[in-house]
C-alpha positions in Angstrom: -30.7 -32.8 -120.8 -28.3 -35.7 -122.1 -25.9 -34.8 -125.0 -26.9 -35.1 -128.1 -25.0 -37.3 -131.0 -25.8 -35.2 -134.6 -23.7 -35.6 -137.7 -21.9 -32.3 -136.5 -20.9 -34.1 -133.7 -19.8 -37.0 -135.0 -17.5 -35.4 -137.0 -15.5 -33.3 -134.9 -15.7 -36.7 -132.4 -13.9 -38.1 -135.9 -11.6 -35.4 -136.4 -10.8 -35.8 -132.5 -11.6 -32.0 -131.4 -12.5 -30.9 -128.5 -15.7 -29.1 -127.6 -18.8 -28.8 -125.8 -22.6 -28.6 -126.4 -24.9 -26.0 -125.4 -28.5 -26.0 -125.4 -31.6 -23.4 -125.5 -35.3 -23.2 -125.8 -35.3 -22.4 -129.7 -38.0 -20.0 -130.6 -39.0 -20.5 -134.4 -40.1 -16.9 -134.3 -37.4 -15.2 -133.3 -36.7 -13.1 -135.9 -32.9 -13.8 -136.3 -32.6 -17.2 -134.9 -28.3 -16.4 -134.6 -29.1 -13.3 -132.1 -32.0 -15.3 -130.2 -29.0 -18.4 -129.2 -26.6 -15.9 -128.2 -29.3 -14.0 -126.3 -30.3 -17.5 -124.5 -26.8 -18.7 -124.1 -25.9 -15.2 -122.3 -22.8 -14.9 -124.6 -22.2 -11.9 -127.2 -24.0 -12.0 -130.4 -20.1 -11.9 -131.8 -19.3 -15.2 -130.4 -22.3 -17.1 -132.3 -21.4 -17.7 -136.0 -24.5 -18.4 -138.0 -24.3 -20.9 -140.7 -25.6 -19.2 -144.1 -26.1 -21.3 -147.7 -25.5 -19.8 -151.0 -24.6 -20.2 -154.5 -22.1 -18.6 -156.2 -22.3 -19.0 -160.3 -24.6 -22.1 -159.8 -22.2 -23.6 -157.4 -23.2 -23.7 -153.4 -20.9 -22.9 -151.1 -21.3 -22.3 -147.0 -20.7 -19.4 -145.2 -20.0 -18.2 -141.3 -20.4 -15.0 -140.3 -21.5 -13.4 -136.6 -24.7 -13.4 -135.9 -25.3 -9.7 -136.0 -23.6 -9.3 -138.9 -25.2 -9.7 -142.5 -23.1 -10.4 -145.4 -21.8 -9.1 -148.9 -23.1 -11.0 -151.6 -20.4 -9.3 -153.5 -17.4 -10.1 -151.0 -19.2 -13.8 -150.9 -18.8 -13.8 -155.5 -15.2 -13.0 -154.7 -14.0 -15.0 -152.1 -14.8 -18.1 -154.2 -13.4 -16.6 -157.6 -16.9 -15.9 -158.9 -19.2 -13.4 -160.2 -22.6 -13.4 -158.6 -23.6 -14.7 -155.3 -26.9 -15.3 -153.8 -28.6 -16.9 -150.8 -30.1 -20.6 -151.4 -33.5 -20.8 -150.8 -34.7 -22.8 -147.4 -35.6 -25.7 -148.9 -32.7 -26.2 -151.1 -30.2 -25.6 -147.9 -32.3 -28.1 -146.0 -32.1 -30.8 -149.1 -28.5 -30.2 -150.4 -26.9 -30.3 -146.4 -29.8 -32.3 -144.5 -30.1 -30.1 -142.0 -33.2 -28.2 -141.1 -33.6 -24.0 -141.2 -32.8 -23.2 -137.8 -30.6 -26.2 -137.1 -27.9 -26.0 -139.8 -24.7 -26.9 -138.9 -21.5 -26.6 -141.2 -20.4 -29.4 -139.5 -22.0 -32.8 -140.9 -23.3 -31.9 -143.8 -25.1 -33.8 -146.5 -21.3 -33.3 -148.6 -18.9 -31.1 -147.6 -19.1 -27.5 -149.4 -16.6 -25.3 -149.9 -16.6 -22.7 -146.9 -15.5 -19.4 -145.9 -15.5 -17.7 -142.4 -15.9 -13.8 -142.0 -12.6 -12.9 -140.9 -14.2 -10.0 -138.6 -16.3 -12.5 -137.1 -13.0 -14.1 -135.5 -11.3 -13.5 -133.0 -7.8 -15.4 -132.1 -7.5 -19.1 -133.0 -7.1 -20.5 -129.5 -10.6 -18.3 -128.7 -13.9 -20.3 -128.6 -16.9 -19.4 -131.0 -20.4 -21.2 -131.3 -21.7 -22.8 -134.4 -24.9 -24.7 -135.0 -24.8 -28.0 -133.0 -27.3 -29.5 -136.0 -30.7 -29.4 -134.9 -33.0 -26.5 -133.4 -31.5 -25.1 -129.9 -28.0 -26.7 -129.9 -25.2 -25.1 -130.1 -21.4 -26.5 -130.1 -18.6 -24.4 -128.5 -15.2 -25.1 -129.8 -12.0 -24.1 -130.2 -11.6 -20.9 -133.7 -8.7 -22.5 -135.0 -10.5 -26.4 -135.0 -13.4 -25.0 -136.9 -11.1 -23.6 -139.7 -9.7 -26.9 -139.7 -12.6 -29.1 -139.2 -14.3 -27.2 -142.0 -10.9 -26.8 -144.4 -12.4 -23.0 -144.5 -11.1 -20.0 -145.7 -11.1 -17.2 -143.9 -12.1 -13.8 -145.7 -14.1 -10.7 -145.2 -17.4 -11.9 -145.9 -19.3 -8.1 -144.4 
C-alpha cells in the first residue's frame, strides 16, 4: 500500500520530523481499537498511545495515554489547572478535530488543543511510540521526544 498524506502527516512533514507509517486491517469492532493496532502491528500495547478527547471546565483538551491503560479524570482536571474533567462525546471529538473515531490523530487537528502525555506511557525521548496516523488503520511511528515537541505537550501522570 502507498503512503498516505493526512493532516498528521503533513505536519510533522512541516515541522521536519522524522517518522514512518504503519498500516493494519482496522476492525470497527474491536473493542479497544488502541489494543487491536498494537495487536496487528505485533508491537506492545505500551508502545501505541491512543489519542483521547476531553473537556476540562468546558474547555477541550487532548490526551495520550497507552493503550492499555485508562485514564484519571481527576489527574486529567489537574494537569490543566481545572476542576472536573470528562470525555467528549464521539461526535463532538470528530467535529471539533476533524478526525473520525477510530482514526484521531493528535497530530493535524481541526486547531491545536492543549495536550498532555501520560508520563508512564513514556519511555525515553530518543524511544519510538505510535500515535494515530489520522484515518482508520494507520499508524505513525516516530521518535518520543518529537511528539512532545510536535504537540508542545506536557507530560504528566494522566493513570
Amino acid at each position: 500500500m502507498a503512503p498516505k498524506t493526512t493532516r498528521a502527516t503533513l505536519a510533522l512533514d512541516k515541522a521536519g520530523l522524522r517518522y514512518s507509517l504503519h498500516t493494519y486491517d482496522y476492525d470497527a469492532d474491536a473493542p479497544r481499537i488502541g489494543l487491536q493496532a498494537a495487536d496487528a502491528l505485533g508491537v506492545p500495547p505500551s508502545r501505541v498511545l491512543k489519542t483521547l478527547m476531553a473537556a476540562v471546565d468546558g474547555r477541550t483538551v487532548c490526551l495520550l495515554v497507552a493503550s492499555d491503560k485508562e485514564v484519571s479524570m481527576k489527574r486529567v482536571a489537574a494537569a490543566f489547572g481545572g476542576k472536573a474533567a470528562a470525555m467528549l462525546k464521539p461526535a463532538d471529538a470528530e467535529r471539533l478535530t476533524g478526525y473520525h473515531v477510530g482514526g484521531i490523530s493528535p497530530l493535524g487537528q481541526k486547531r491545536p488543543f492543549p495536550t498532555a502525555i501520560d508520563a508512564g506511557s513514556l519511555a525515553e525521548p530518543g524511544d519510538e511510540i505510535h500515535v494515530n496516523g489520522g484515518g482508520r488503520g494507520l499508524q505513525i511511528r516516530l521518535a518520543e521526544g518529537d511528539l512532545v515537541a510536535a504537540l508542545s505537550a506536557k507530560v504528566v501522570a494522566l493513570v
